[in-house]
NUTIVO-469009 format. One record per residue (C-alpha): x, y, z. Coordinates in steps of 0.05 Angstrom, whole numbers, padded with zeros to 5 digits. Each point is the difference from the previous one (the first is absolute). Layout:
REM NUTIVO-469009
(fiba (X,Y,Z))
...
REM end
This chain:
REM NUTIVO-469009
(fiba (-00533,00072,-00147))
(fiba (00075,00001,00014))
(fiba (00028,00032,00058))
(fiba (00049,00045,-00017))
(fiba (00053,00016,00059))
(fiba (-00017,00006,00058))
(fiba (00070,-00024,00014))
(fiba (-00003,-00074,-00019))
(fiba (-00045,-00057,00000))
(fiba (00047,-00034,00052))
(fiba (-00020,00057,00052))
(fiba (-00083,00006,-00028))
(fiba (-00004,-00082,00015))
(fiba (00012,00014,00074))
(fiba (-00046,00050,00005))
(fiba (00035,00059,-00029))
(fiba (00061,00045,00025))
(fiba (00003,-00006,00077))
(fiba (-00012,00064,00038))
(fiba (00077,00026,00010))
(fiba (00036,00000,00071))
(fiba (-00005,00067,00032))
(fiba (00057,00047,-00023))
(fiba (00061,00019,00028))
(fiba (-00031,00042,00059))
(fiba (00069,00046,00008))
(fiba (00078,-00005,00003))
(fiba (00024,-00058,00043))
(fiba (00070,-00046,00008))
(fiba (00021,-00067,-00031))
(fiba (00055,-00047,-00011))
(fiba (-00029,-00021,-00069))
(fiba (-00052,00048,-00054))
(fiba (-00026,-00038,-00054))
(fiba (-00016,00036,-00046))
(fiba (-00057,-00038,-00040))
(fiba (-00049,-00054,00017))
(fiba (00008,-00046,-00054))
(fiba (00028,-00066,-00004))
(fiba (00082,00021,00011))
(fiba (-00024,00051,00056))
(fiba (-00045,-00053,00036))
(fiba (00050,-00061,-00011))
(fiba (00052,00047,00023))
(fiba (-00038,00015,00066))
(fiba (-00013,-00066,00008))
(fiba (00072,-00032,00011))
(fiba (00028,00048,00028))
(fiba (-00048,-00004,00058))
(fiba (00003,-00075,-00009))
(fiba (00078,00017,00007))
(fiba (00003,00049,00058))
(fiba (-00063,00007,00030))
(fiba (00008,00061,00046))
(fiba (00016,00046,-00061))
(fiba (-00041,00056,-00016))
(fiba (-00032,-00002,-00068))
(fiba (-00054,00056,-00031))
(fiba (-00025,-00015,-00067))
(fiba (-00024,00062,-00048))
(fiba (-00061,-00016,-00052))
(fiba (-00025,00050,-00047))
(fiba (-00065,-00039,-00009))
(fiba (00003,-00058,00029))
(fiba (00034,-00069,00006))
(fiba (00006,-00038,-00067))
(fiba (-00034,00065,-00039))
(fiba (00062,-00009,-00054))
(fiba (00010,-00054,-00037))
(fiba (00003,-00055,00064))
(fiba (-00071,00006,-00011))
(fiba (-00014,00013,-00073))
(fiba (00055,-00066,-00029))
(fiba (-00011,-00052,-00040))
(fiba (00006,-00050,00057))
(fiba (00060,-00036,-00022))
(fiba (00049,-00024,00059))
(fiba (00058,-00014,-00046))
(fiba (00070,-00011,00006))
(fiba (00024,00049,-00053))
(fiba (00066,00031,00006))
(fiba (-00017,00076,-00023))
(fiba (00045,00026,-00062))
(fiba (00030,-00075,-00006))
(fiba (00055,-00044,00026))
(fiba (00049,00030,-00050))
(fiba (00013,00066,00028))
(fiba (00022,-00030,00062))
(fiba (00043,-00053,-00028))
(fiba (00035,00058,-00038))
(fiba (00012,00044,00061))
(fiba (00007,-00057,00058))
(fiba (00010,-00062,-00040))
(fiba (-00041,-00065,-00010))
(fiba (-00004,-00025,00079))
(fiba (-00028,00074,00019))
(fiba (-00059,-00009,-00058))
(fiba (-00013,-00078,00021))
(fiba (-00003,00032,00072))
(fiba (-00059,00052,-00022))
(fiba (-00038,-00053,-00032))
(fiba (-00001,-00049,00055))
(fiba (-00015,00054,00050))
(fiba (-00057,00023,-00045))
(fiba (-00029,-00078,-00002))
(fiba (00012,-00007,00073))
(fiba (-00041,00068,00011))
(fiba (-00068,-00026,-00034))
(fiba (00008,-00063,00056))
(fiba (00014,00051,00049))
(fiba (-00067,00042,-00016))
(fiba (-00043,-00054,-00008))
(fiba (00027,-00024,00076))
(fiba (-00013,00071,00030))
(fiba (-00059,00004,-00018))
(fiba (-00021,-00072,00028))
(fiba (00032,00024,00060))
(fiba (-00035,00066,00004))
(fiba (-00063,-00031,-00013))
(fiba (-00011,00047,-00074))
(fiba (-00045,-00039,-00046))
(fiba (00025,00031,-00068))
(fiba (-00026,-00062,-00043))
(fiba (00068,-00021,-00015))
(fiba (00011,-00063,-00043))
(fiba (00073,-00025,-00024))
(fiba (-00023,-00004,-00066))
(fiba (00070,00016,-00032))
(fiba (-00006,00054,-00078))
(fiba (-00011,-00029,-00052))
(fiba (00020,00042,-00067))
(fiba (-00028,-00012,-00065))
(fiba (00015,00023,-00065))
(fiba (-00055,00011,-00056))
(fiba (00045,00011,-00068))
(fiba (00059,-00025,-00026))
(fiba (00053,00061,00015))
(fiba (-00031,-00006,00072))
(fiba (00004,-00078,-00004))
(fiba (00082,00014,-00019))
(fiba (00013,00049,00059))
(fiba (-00042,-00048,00043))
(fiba (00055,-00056,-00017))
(fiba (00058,00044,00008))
(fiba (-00025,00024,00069))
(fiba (-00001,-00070,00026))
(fiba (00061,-00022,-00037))
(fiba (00041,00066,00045))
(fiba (-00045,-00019,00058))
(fiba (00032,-00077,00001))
(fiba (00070,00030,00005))
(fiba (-00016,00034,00077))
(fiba (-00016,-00047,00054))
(fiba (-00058,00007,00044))
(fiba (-00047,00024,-00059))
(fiba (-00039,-00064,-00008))
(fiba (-00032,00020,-00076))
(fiba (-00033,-00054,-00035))
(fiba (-00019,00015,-00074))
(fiba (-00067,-00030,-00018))
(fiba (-00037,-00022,-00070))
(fiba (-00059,00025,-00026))
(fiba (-00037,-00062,00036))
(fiba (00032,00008,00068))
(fiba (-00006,00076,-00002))
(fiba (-00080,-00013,-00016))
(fiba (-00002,-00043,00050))
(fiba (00027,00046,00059))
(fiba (-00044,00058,-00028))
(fiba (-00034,-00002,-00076))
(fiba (00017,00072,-00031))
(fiba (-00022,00003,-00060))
(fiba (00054,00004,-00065))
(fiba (00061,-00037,00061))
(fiba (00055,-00026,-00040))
(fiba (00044,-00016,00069))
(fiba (00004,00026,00062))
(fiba (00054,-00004,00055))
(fiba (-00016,-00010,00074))
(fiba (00039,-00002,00067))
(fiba (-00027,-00004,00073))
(fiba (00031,00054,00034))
(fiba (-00067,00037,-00003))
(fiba (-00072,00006,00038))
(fiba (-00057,00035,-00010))
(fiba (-00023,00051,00048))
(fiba (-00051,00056,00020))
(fiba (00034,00063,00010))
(fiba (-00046,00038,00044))
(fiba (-00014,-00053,00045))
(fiba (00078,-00008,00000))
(fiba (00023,00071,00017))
(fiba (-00068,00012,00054))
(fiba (00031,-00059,00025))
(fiba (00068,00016,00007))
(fiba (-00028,00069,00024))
(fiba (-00029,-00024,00063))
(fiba (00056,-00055,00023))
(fiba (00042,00065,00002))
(fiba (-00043,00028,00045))
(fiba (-00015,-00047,00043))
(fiba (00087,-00002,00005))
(fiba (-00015,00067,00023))
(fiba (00015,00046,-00067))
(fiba (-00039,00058,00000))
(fiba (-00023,00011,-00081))
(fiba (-00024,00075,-00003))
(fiba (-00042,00010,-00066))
(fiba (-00037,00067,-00032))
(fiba (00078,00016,00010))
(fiba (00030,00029,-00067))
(fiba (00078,00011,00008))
(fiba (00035,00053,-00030))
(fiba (00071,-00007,00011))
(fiba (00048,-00048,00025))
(fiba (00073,00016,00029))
(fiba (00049,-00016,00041))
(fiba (-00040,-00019,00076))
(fiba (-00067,00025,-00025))
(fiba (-00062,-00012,-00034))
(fiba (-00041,00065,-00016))
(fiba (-00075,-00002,-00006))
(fiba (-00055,00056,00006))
(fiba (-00024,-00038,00065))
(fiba (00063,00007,00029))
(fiba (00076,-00033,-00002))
(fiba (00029,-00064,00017))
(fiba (00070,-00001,00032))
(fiba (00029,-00067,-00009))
(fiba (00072,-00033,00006))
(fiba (-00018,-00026,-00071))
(fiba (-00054,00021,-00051))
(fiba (-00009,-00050,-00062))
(fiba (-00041,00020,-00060))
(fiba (-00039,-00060,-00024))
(fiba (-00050,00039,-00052))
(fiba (00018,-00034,-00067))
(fiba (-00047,00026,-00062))
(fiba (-00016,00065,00045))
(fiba (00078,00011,00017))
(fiba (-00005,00050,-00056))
(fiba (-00050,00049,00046))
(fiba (00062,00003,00054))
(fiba (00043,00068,-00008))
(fiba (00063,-00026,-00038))
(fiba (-00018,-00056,-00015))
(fiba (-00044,00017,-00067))
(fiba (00056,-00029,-00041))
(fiba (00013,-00056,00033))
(fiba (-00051,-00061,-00017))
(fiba (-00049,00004,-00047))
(fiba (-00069,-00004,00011))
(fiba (-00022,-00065,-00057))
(fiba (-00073,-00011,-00003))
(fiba (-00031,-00068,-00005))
(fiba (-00068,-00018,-00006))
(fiba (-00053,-00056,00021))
(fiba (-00062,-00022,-00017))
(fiba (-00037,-00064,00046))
(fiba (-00069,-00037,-00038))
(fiba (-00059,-00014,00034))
(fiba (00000,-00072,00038))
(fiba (00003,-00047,-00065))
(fiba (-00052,-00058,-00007))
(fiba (00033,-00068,00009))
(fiba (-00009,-00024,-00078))
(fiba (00048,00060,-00013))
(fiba (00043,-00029,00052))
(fiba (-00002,-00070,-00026))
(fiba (00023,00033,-00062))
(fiba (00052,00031,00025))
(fiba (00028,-00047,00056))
(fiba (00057,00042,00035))
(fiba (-00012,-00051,00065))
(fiba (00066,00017,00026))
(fiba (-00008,00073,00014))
(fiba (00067,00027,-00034))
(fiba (00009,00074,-00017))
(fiba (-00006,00006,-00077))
(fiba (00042,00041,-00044))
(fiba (00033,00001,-00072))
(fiba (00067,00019,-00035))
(fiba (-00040,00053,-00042))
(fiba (00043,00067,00008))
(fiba (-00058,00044,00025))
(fiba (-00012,-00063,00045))
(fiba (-00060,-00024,00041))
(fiba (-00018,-00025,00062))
(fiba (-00057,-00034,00040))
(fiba (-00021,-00052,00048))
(fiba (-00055,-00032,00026))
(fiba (-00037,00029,00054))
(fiba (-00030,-00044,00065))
(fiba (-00071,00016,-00025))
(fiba (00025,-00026,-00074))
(fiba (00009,00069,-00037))
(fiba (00058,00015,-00041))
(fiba (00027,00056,00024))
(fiba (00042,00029,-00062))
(fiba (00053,00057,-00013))
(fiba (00048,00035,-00042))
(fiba (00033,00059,-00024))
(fiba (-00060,00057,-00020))
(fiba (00028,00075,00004))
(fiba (00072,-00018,00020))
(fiba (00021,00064,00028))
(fiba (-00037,00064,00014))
(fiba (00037,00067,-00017))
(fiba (00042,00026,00062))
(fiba (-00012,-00057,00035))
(fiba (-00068,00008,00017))
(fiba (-00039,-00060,00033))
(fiba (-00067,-00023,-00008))
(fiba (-00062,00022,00045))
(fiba (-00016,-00048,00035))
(fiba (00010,-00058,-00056))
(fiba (-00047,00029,-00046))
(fiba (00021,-00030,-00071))
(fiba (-00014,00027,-00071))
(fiba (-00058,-00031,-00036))
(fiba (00049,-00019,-00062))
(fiba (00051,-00041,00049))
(fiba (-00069,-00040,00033))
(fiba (-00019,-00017,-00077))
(fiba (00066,-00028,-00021))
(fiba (00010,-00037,00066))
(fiba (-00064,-00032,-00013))
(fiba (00012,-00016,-00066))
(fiba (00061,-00035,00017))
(fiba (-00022,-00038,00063))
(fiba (-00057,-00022,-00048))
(fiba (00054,-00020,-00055))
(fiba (00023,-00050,00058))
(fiba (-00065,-00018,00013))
(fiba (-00057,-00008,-00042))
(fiba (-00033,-00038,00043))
(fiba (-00001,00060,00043))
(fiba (-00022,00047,-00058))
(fiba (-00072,00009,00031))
(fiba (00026,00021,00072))
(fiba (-00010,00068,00025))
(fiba (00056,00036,00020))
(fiba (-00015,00018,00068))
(fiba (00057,00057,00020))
(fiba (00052,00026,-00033))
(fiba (00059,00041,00044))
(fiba (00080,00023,-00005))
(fiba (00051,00007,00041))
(fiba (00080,00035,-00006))
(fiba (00057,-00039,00010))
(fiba (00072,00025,00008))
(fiba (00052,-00008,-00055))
(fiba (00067,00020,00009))
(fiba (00041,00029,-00068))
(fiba (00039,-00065,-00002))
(fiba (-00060,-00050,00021))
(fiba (00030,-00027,00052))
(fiba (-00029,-00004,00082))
(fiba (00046,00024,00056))
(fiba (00000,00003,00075))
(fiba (00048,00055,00031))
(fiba (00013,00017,00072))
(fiba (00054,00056,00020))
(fiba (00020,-00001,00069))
(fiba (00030,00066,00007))
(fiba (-00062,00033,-00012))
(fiba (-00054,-00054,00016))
(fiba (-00042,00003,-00067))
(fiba (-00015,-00056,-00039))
(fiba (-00043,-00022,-00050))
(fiba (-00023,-00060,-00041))
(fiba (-00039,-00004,-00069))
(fiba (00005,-00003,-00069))
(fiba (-00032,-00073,-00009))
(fiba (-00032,00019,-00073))
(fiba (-00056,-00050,00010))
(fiba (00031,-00052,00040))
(fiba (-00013,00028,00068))
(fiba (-00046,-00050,00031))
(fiba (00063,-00039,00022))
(fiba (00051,00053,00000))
(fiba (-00027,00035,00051))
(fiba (00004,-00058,00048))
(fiba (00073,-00008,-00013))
(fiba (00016,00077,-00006))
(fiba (-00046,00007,00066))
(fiba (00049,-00050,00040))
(fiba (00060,00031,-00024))
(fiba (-00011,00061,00014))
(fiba (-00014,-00018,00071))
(fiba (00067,-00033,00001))
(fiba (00030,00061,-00024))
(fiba (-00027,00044,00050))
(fiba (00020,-00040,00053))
(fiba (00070,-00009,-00029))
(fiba (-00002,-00076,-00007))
(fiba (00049,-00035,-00046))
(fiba (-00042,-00047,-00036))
(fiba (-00011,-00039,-00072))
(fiba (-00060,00048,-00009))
(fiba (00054,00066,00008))
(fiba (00043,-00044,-00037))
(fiba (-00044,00002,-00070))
(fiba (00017,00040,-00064))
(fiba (-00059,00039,-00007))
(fiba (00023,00033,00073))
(fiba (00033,00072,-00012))
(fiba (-00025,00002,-00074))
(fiba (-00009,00062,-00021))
(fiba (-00029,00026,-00073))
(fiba (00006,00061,-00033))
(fiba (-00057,00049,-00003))
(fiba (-00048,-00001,-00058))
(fiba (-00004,00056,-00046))
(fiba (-00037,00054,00002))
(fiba (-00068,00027,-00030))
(fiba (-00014,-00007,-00057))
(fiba (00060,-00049,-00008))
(fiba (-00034,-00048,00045))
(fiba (-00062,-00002,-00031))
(fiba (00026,00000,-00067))
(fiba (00045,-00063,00010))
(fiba (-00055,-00035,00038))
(fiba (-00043,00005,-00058))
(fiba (00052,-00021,-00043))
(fiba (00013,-00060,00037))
(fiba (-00070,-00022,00005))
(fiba (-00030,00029,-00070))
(fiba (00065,-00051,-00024))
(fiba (-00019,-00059,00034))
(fiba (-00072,00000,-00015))
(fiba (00020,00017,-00079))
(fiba (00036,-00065,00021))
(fiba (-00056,-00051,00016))
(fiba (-00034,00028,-00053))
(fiba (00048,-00018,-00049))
(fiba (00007,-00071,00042))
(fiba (-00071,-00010,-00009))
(fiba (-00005,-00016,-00071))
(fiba (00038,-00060,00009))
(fiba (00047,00005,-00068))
(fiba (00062,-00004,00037))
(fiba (00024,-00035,00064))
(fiba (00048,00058,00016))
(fiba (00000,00045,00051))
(fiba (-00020,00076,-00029))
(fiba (00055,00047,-00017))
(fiba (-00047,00049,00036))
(fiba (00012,-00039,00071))
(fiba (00076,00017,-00019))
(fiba (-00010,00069,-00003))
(fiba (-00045,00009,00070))
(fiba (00056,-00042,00031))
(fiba (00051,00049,-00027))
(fiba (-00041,00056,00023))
(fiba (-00014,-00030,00077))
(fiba (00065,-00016,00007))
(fiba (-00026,-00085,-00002))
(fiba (00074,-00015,-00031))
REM end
C-alpha cells in the first residue's frame, strides 16, 4: 500500500519526522531572527556564525527544521540560475549573468565540501542532469536549449544521441538528451537534519512548535512570545504567503513526488543509470527524478499546481489522480519498472515570484531581509542566497553582494480569483501542450506553450 504524506519519503526513510525542538519559551534579545528553518534560514545561520562567531542568532520554526520543501525536494543539487540568465543580462549586462552562473556552479562544490566538513552523510554523488527528450517538438527545443547554452561560458552542456543518452540512463521512447556536470544527487532530509545540528553545535539556538505571525522592523512576533533582534530575515519560501502582507507576494506552486519500492537488479540492468545523475525532460509540464542510495526512483512533477488562496498541503498528502498519472509516467520511462510498487507518494510548496525570478534583499535602515523565490531550484540557491545574506548583514562588500539577483524585487501577484485563474491557465495550457506533442505529427513546439508563456509572463 502507498503511503500517502506523511510529509515525504525523504523524512519516513529516517525514521519519520523528528520530534521538534522545544518552542520559543518567551520574549528574549538577538542580533540576528531567522525566521524559518529551512535550507536559506539554516545556511544563513551557518556563515554568519562561521563569519562572526560571537553574534547572537535565534532561529523561529513553525514545525520543524526542513518541514517545507528542504525536506520534501526532488534531491537535485543543481546549478540552475532561477528565471534564466537573460533577465540579468538585460538589466546588468552579460558579465553580471556569467557572474550568477559561475557562482551558482561554484555553490554545488561548496555544499558538497560543507557537508564533508560537517561530517552530513546526505548520499551525494556528482552525477551531473541529464535531460532527455521523448518526441520530436521536445527533441527540437532540446537542440535549441543546448545550441543557447553553448553561447554562455561555464555551462558545460553536452547534447547526446539516442545511444549515448541510453547509455547514461535507458528511458524509454529517448530521442537525445543533453547532460552537464554541475549537478549531484542528494538526500534532502539527511541534508537539512544535518545542516540543522552543525548550527547548533556553532551555538544557534533553532526554536520549533514556533508559528510566527508578523515580522517588522526589530521584531519577530509569535504567540510564545517576541524576538527583538538588530535584524530579522524571513526565509519561509512556499509558506511566505501565511505571513501578514505578504499573501501577495510569492506564490505557493505545488509539486509532487512519488519514490518505488527498492527495484530488483534485472530492472536495474535494464535500465543502467550507473552514474547517478538527476533525470529530467524538456516536456512543458516537466518531470523529475533520481536515483535513490537504496536504488528507488524517486519521481516528481507538477499534480494540483496551485491551491485556491494559496492554501498549502497537509502535511504532503497528495490527490489520488496526481499519484496515478505520476506513476503512469515514471512507468512510461520505465517499463522495466512497470511491476514496482509505489511505496509513498508526498508534496511539497515552493515559492514563485510573479516574474519567476529568485532574489536576496537586505535593507540596512531597518534590518529586514529576506531571500526566496528559487521556483524549484533551491537546493543550491539557498547555499549561495544563505552566504550572501550573511555578507549583507555584516555589511561586507563582496562578489556574492555584488550579483544581479541582489535587491530584485517583483511585483505582487494578483489577487483571488485572478491568481487561481491564471495559474490554471498556465498549466491547463501546457499540459494541452504535451498532449498535442505527444502524437508525434509535428516536430514543433505547441502553439498552446505560446500562450502559457504569454500568460506567466515566460517572454
Amino acid at each position: 500500500m502507498t503511503v500517502n504524506g506523511e510529509v515525504s519519503f525523504w523524512w519516513r526513510s529516517l525514521g519519520g519526522p523528528p520530534t521538534p525542538r522545544p518552542a520559543l519559551p518567551g520574549s528574549t534579545d538577538a542580533d540576528v531572527c531567522i525566521v524559518g528553518a529551512g535550507y536559506t534560514g539554516l545556511w544563513t545561520a551557518y556563515y554568519l556564525k562561521r563569519l562572526q562567531p560571537d553574534l547572537r542568532i535565534v532561529v523561529l520554526e513553525q514545525r520543524f527544521a526542513g518541514f517545507g520543501a528542504s525536506g520534501r525536494n526532488g534531491g537535485w543539487l543543481t546549478n540552475s540560475v532561477t528565471g534564466g540568465r537573460a533577465r540579468y543580462a538585460t538589466t546588468h549586462g552579460r558579465d553580471a549573468a556569467k557572474a550568477q552562473q559561475r557562482a551558482l556552479n561554484a555553490t554545488v562544490d561548496e555544499v558538497i565540501a560543507v557537508t564533508a566538513a560537517e561530517g552530513i552523510d546526505a548520499d551525494i554523488v556528482k552525477g551531473g542532469e541529464l535531460t532527455v527528450a521523448r518526441t520530436p517538438a521536445q527533441l527540437e527545443r532540446l537542440r535549441a536549449f543546448v545550441a543557447a547554452e553553448a553561447e554562455w561560458p561555464a555551462t558545460d552542456l553536452e547534447l547526446l544521441d539516442a545511444d549515448a543518452t541510453a547509455a547514461r540512463v535507458a528511458v524509454d521512447g529517448s530521442l537525445a538528451g543533453a547532460w552537464h556536470p554541475h549537478c549531484a544527487r542528494i538526500h534532502p532530509a539527511k541534508l537539512v537534519r544535518g545542516l540543522a545540528d552543525a548550527v547548533e553545535r556553532l551555538g544557534v539556538v533553532i526554536r520549533e512548535d514556533t508559528h510566527v505571525r508578523d515580522i517588522v522592523p526589530g521584531r519577530a512576533e509569535t504567540a510564545h512570545g517576541t524576538v527583538r533582534a538588530t535584524h530579522v530575515l524571513r526565509a519561509t519560501e512556499g509558506f511566505t504567503a501565511d505571513l501578514r502582507g505578504e499573501h501577495r507576494t510569492w506564490l505557493p506552486m505545488n509539486s509532487s513526488m512519488i519514490a518505488t519500492k527498492p527495484l530488483p537488479a534485472a530492472a536495474w540492468d535494464s535500465i543502467g543509470w550507473d552514474g547517478r545523475a538527476t533525470l529530467g525532460d524538456m516536456a512543458h509540464v516537466y518531470m523529475y527524478a533520481q536515483r535513490t542510495a537504496d536504488d528507488r526512483i524517486a519521481f516528481g512533477g507538477r499534480g494540483v499546481p496551485y491551491r485556491y488562496g494559496s492554501r498549502v498541503d497537509t502535511d504532503g498528502t497528495t490527490q489520488d489522480r496526481t499519484i496515478a498519472a505520476l506513476t503512469s509516467l515514471l512507468r512510461g520511462f520505465f517499463p522495466a519498472a512497470a511491476d514496482v510498487p509505489i511505496d509513498h507518494a508526498w508534496s511539497g510548496v515552493l515559492g514563485v515570484p510573479r516574474d519567476w525570478s529568485a532574489t536576496v534583499v537586505h535593507d540596512p535602515a531597518t534590518g529586514l531581509g529576506w531571500a526566496g523565490g528559487y521556483v524549484g531550484t533551491g537546493v543550491t540557491a539557498t547555499n549561495l542566497a544563505g552566504r550572501t545574506l550573511a555578507d549583507l548583514v555584516l555589511g561586507r562588500d563582496t562578489e556574492l553582494t555584488r550579483l544581479p539577483w541582489v535587491g530584485h524585487r517583483a511585483k505582487n501577484w494578483e489577487v483571488e480569483p485572478l491568481r487561481w485563474t491564471a495559474v490554471q491557465a498556465i498549466y491547463g495550457a501546457y499540459r494541452a501542450a504535451d498532449r498535442a506533442e505527444a502524437s508525434g505529427s509535428s516536430s514543433r513546439t505547441s502553439g498552446f506553450a505560446r500562450v502559457a508563456d504569454a500568460i506567466a509572463g515566460e517572454h
